[in-house]
PLY file of the C-alpha trace (Angstrom):
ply
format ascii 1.0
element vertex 470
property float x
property float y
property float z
element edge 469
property int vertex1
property int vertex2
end_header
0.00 0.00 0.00
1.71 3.50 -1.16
-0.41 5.61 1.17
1.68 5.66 4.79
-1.34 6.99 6.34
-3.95 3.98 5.58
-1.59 1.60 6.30
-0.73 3.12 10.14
-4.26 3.38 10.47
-5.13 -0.12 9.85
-1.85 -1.52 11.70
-3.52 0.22 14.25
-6.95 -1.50 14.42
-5.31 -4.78 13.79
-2.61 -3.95 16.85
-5.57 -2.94 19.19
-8.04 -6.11 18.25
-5.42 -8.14 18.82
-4.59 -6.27 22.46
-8.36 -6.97 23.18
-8.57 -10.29 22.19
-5.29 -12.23 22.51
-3.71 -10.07 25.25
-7.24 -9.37 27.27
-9.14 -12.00 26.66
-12.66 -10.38 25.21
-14.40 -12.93 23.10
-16.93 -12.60 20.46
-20.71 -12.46 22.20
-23.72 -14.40 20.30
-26.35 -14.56 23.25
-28.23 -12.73 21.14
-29.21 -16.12 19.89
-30.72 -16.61 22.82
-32.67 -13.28 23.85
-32.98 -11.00 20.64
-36.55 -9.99 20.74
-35.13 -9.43 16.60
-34.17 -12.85 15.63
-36.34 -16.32 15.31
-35.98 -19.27 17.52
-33.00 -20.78 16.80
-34.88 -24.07 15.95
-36.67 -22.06 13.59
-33.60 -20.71 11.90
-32.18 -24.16 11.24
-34.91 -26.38 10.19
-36.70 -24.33 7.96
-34.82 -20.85 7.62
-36.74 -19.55 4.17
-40.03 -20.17 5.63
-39.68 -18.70 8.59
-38.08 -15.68 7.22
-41.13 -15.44 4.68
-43.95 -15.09 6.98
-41.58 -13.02 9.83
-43.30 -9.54 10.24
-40.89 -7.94 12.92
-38.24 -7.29 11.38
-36.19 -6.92 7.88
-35.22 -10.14 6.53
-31.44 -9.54 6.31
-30.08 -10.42 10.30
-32.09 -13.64 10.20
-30.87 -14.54 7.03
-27.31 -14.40 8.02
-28.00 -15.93 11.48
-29.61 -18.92 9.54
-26.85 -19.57 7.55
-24.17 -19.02 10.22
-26.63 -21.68 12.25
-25.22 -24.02 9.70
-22.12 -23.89 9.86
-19.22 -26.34 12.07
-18.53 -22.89 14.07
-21.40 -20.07 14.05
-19.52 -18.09 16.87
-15.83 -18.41 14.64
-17.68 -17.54 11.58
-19.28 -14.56 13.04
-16.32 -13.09 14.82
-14.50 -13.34 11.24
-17.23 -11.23 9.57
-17.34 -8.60 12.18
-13.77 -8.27 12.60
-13.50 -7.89 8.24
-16.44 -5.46 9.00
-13.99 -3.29 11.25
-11.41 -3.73 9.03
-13.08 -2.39 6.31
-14.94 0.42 7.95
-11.65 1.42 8.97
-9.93 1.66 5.56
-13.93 3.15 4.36
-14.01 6.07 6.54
-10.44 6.84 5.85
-11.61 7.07 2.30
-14.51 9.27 2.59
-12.49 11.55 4.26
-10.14 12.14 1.40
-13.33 11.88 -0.74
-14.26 14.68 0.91
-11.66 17.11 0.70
-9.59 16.25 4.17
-5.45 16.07 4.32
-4.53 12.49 4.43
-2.92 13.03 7.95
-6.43 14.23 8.86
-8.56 11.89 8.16
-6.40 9.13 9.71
-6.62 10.83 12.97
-10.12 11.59 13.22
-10.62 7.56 12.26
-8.66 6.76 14.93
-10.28 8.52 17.65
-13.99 8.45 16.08
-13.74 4.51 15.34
-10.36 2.68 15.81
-9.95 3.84 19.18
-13.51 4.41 20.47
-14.56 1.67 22.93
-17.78 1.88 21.70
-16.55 -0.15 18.73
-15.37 -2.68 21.00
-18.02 -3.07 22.54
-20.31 -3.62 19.46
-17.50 -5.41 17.55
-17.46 -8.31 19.82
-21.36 -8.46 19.92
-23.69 -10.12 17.55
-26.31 -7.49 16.21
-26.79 -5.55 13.58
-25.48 -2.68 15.29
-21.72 -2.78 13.31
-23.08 -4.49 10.07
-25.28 -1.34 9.57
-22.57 0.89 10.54
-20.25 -1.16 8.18
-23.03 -0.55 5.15
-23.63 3.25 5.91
-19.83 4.25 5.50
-20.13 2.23 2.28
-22.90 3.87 1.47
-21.64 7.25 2.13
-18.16 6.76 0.47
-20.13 5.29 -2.95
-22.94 8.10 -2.96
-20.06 10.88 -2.55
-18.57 8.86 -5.66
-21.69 8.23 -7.55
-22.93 11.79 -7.30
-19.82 13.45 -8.46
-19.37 10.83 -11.86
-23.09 9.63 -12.54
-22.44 6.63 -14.13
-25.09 3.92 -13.92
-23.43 1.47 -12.82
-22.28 3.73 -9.52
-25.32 5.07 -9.04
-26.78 1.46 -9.21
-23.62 0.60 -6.78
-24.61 3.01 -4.47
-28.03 2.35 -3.83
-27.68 -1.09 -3.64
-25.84 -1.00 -0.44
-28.83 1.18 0.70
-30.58 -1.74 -0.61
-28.84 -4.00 1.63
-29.65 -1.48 5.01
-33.14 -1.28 3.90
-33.37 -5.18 4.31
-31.42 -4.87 7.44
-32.31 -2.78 9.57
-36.37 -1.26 10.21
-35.20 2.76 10.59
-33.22 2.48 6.88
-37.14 2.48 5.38
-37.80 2.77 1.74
-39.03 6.11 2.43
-34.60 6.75 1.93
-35.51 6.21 -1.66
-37.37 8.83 -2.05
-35.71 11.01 -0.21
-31.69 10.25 -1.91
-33.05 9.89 -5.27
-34.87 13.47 -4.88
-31.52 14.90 -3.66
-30.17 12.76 -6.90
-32.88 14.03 -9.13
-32.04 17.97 -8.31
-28.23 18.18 -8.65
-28.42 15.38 -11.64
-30.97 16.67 -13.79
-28.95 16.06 -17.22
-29.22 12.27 -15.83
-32.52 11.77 -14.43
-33.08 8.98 -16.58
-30.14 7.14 -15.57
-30.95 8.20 -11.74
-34.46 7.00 -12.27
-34.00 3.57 -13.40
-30.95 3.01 -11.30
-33.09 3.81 -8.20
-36.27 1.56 -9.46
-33.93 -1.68 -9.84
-32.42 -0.68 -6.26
-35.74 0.14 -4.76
-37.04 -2.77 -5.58
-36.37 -5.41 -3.29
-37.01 -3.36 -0.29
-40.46 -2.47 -2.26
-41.24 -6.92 -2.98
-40.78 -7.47 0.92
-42.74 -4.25 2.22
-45.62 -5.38 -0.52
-45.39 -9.03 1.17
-45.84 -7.79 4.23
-49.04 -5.86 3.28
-50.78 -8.72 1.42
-49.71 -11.48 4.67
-50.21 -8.59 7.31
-51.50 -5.58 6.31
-48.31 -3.95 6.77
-46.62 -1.82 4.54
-43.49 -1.69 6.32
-40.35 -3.79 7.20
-42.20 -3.82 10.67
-44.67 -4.89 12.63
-43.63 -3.10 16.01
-43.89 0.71 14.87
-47.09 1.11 16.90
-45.34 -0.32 19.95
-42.40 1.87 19.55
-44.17 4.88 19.40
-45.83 3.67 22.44
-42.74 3.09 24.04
-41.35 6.39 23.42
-44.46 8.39 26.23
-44.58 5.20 28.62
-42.99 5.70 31.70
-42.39 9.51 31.25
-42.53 11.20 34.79
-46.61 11.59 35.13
-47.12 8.86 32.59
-47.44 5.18 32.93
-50.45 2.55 33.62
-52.34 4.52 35.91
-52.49 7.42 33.65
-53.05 5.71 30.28
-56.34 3.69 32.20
-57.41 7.06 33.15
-57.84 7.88 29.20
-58.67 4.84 28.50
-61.79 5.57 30.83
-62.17 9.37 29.07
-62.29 7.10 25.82
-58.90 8.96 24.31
-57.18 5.89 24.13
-57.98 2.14 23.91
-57.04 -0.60 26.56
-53.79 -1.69 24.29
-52.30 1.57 25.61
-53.08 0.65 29.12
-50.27 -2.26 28.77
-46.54 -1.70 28.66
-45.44 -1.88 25.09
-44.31 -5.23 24.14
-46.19 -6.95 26.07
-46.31 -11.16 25.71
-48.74 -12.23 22.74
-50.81 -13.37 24.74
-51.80 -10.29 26.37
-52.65 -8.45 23.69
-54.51 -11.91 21.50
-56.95 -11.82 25.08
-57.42 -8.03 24.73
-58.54 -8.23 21.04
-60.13 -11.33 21.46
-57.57 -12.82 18.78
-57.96 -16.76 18.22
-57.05 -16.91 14.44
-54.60 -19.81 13.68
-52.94 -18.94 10.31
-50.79 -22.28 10.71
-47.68 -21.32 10.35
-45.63 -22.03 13.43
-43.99 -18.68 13.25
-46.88 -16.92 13.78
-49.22 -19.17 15.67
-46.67 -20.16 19.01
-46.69 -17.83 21.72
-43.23 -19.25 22.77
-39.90 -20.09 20.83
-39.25 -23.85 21.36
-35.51 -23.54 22.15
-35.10 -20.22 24.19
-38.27 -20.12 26.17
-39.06 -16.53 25.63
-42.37 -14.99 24.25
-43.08 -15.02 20.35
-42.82 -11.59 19.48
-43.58 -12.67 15.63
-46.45 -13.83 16.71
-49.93 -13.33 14.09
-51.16 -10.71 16.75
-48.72 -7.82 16.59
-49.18 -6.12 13.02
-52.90 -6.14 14.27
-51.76 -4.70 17.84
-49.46 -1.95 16.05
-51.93 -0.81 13.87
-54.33 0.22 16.56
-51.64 1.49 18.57
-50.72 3.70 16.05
-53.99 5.33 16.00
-54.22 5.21 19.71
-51.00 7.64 19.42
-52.21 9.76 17.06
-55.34 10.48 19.42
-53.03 10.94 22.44
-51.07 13.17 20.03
-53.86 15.35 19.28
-54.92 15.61 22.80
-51.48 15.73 24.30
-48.98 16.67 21.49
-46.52 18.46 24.60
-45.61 14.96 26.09
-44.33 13.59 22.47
-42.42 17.19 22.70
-40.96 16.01 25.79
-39.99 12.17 24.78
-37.92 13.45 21.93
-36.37 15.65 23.91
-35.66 13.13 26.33
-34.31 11.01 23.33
-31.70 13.83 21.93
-30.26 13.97 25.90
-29.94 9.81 25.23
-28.48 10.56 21.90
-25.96 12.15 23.28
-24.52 10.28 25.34
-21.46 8.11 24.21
-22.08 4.85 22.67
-20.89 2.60 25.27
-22.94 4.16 27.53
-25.47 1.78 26.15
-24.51 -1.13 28.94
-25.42 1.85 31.55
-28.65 2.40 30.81
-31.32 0.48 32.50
-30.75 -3.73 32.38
-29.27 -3.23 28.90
-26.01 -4.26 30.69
-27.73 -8.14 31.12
-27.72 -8.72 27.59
-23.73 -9.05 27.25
-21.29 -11.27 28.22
-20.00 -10.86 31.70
-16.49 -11.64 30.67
-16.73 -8.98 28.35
-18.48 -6.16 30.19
-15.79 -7.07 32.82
-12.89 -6.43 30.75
-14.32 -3.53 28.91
-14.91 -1.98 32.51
-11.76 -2.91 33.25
-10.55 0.21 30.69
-10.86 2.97 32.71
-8.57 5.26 31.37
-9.60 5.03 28.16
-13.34 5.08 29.05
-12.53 8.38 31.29
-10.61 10.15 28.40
-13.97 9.51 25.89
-16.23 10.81 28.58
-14.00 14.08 28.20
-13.92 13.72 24.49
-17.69 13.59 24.52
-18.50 16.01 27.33
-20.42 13.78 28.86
-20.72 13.87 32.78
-23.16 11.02 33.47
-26.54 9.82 32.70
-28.45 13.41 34.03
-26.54 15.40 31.83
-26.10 15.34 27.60
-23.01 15.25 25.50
-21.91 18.83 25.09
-19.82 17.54 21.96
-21.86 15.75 20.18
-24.30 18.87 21.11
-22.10 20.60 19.18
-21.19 18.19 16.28
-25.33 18.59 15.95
-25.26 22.42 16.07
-22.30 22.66 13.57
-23.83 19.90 10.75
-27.57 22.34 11.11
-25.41 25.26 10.69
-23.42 24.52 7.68
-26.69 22.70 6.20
-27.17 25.96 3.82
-23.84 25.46 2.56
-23.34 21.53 2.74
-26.75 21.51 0.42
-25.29 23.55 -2.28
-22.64 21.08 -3.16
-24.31 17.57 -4.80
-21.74 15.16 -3.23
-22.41 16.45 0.20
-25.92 17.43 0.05
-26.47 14.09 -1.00
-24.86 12.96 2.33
-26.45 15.91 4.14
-29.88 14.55 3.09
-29.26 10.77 4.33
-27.63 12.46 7.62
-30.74 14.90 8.34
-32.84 11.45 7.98
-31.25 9.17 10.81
-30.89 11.87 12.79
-34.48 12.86 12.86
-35.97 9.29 12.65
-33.49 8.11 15.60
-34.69 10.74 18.05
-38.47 10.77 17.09
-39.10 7.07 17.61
-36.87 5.87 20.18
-36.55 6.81 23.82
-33.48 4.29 25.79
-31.12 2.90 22.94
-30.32 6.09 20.87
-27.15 6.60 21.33
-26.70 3.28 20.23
-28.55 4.08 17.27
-26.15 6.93 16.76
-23.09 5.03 16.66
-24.02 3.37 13.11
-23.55 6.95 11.30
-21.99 9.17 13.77
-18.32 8.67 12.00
-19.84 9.51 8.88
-21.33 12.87 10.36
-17.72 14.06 12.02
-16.20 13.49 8.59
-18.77 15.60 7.06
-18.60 18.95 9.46
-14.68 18.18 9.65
-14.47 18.44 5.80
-16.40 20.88 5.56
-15.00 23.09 8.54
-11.52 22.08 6.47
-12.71 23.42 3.31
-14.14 27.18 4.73
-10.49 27.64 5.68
-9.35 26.29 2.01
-10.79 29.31 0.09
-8.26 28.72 -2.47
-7.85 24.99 -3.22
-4.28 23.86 -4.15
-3.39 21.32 -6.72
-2.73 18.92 -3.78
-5.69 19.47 -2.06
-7.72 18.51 -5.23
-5.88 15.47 -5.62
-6.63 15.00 -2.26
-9.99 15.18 -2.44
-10.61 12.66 -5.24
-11.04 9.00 -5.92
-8.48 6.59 -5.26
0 1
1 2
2 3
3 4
4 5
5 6
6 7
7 8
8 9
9 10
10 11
11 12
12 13
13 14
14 15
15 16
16 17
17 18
18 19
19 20
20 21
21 22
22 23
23 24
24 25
25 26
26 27
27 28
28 29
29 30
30 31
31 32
32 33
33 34
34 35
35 36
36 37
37 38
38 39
39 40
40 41
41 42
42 43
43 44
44 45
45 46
46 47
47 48
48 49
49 50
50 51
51 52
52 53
53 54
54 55
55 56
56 57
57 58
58 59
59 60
60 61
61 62
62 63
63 64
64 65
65 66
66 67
67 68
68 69
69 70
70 71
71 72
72 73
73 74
74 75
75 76
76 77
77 78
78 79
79 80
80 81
81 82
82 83
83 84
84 85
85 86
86 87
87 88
88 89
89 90
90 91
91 92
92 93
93 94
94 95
95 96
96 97
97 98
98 99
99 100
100 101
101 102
102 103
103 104
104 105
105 106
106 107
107 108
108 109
109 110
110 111
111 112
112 113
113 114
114 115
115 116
116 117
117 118
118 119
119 120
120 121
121 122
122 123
123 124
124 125
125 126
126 127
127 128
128 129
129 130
130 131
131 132
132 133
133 134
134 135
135 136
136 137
137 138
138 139
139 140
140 141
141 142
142 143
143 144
144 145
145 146
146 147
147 148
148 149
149 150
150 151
151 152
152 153
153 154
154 155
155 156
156 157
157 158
158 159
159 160
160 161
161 162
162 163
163 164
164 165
165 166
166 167
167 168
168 169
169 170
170 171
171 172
172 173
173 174
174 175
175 176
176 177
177 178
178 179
179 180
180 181
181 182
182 183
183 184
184 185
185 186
186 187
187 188
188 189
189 190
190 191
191 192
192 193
193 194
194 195
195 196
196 197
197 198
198 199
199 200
200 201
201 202
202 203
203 204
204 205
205 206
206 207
207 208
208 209
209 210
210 211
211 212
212 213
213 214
214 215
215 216
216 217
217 218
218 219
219 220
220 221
221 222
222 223
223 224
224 225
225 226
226 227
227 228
228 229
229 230
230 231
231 232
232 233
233 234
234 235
235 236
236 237
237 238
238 239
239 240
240 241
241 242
242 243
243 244
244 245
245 246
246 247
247 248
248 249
249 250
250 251
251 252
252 253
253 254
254 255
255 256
256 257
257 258
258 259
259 260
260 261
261 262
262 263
263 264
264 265
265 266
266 267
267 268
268 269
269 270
270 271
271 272
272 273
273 274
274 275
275 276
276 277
277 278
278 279
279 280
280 281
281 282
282 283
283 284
284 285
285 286
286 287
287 288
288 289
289 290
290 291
291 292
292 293
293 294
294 295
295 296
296 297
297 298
298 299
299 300
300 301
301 302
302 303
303 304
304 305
305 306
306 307
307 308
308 309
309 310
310 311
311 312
312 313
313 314
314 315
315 316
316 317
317 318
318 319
319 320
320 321
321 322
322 323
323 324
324 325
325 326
326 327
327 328
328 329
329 330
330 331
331 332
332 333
333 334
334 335
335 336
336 337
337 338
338 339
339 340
340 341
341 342
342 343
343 344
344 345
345 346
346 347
347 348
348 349
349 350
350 351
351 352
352 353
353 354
354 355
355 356
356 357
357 358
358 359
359 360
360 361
361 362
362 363
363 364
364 365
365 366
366 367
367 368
368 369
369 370
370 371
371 372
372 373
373 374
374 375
375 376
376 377
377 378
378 379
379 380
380 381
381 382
382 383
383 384
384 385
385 386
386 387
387 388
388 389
389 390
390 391
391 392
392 393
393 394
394 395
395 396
396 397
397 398
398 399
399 400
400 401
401 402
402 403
403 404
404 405
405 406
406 407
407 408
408 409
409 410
410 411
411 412
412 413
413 414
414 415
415 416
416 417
417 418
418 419
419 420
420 421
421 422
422 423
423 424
424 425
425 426
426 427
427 428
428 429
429 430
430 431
431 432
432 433
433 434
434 435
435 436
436 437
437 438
438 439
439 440
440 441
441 442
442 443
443 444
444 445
445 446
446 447
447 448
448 449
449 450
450 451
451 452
452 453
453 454
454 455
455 456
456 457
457 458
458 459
459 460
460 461
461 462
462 463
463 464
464 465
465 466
466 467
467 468
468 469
């Protein structure tokens, strides 16, 4: 490799995972097999993986899919810790690349990886965890370094690059909705306009797996979505609010506002909500007809009852909304403090610390220095308070919007950015800054470049080169 500063840069994420592996002993976490409210029974997986996927309502199809086929294989957990480990790899040498994509010094670039992602125990953390967590952060940095690409030569074949990976998220994960279509190809569709043809039937061939499963989904559930839990989630997001809770929802439930689903915590067994709507359909299909999954024990949250649950908890909200719109005010609110807050706070927040390995969460504790330096980086100074940087990474991307808009390559990016940052805070109250981990590299490089390039008035014939493909 002729480019010092890629190759220090990935010595340096293959130095450190092999300091937290070899030297410290963390080891790759699949539990998740075991508790993910996200993923079939692992019985389910293995003895009939493409029917079970089929009629699964809860989630994209993608994260089963690849949990079925690692389910076949000698050594799921070795496979798995491969992939993730390529994944960080990759993401590493991906970043690194949209940086000099967009206009930073190579020197640059490698240093804000480095602290952003190489270095950040939040990607340890989620690196030695099975969920989709790193895969989708893995797919947006693709997809960000390919749509700065595609945008600035509009050749079919990147465009149709491009929004494939998006493709690929849309199957993966429910907040990557095809609505992201729409919303890229207009961005597409205003700074291409000599190739709107090309855009337009690059983004119907991408568009259109993501449109098959969502059209599934209605005919088998009445669901247009890659979800069946939206209604629950929105639910989610005013339960247990200070004032709020059971006793208050059966109060409107008794003024008539709202209807006895919201008097239950969201998520609640099938069963619960099957004797509330009087539900006793069988469709058939084990997937959707047992209240438990036969090898972990826990409740069926695929069962046949939640799309019809959802839906009339979505218009439950939408009542409450109308009567009450200050307390959604309120819950997103609450949500941008959580998004905030640095990724690995994640194990602090609630139980959320039971769902990973001990061994891990010991070790990981066990970095104290490093977890008290990113608490400074972050200006973060516990749960009560927000993240005064990433406050301010938020403040700087709104402010330079105006600008970042008038260029296609990043108001392209811009437009995808403004998108997981609003749907991440509007529909989720506890996990956000989770949530913002899968994109929150890709922001920094934006509002660094672009902070970079207001001091650049006059670009140089280095910084061009630079600033273009490899």
């Amino acid at each position: 490799m002729r480019d010092p500063y890629a190759l220090l840069l990935l010595l340096l994420f293959a130095g450190t995972r092999f300091l937290l592996r070899v030297v410290l002993g963390m080891e790759f976490d699949t539990s998740s097999l075991h508790w993910a409210w996200q993923l079939l029974d692992p019985a389910w997986l293995r003895e009939a993986p493409l029917t079970s996927v089929w009629y699964m309502h809860m989630q994209p199809p993608l994260f089963n899919l690849l949990t079925a086929f690692a389910l076949r294989l000698p050594s799921p957990t070795l496979f798995l810790d491969l992939l993730y480990l390529s994944m960080g790899f990759l993401t590493t040498f991906l970043l690194y690349l949209l940086g000099l994509s967009l206009g930073l010094r190579r020197w640059l670039s490698a240093v804000i990886v480095a602290v952003v992602f190489v270095l950040n125990p939040s990607s340890f953390l989620y690196e030695t965890w099975y969920f989709y967590t790193y895969p989708v952060l893995f797919l947006t940095s693709l997809l960000s370094l390919l749509l700065v690409r595609a945008v600035r030569r509009p050749t079919f074949r990147r465009l149709i690059l491009a929004l494939s990976v998006l493709t690929l998220l849309t199957l993966l994960r429910t907040s990557y909705h095809l609505v992201l279509f729409a919303l890229i190809g207009g961005a597409m569709f205003w700074y291409l306009r000599d190739r709107w043809k090309v855009v337009l039937f690059a983004l119907l061939m991408a568009s259109l797996p993501t449109f098959l499963w969502y059209l599934k989904n209605y005919a088998l559930f009445g669901t247009f979505s890659s979800t069946s839990w939206t209604g629950m989630n929105i639910t989610r997001l005013v339960w247990n609010m200070p004032g709020w809770g059971e006793e208050r929802f059966k109060r409107l439930h008794e003024e008539g506002i709202v209807s006895a689903l919201m008097t239950t915590y969201p998520f609640s067994p099938p069963e619960v909500y099957a004797d509330m709507l009087g539900f006793r359909s069988r469709t058939g299909v084990v997937v959707l007809d047992s209240l438990y999954e036969p090898t972990t024990g826990d409740h069926n949250y695929n069962h046949a009852v939640y799309p019809l649950a959802s839906r009339l908890l979505l218009k439950d909200n939408l009542r409450l909304f109308l009567h009450y719109p200050y307390i959604y005010l309120r819950a997103v609110l609450s949500a941008l403090k959580n998004f905030t807050y640095p990724p690995y706070a994640y194990v602090y927040m609630g139980r959320f610390h039971l769902i990973f390995n001990d061994k891990n969460l010991r070790i990981f504790g066990s970095l104290k220095p490093l977890l008290f330096t990113y608490d400074l980086f972050y200006g973060w100074a516990g749960l009560k308070f927000p993240g005064i940087t990433v406050l301010l990474l938020i403040l700087a991307f709104l402010l330079l919007l105006p600008r970042l808009l008038k260029d296609p390559a990043y108001g392209t990016l811009s437009v995808l950015l403004l998108y997981l940052l609003a749907v991440h805070t509007a529909f989720e109250r506890r996990e956000n800054m989770r949530f913002r981990f899968q994109f929150e590299a890709v922001m920094v490089m934006v509002v660094a470049s672009a902070l970079f390039q207001r001091r650049e008035t006059n670009s140089s014939p280095r910084n061009r080169r630079n600033s273009g493909d490899l």
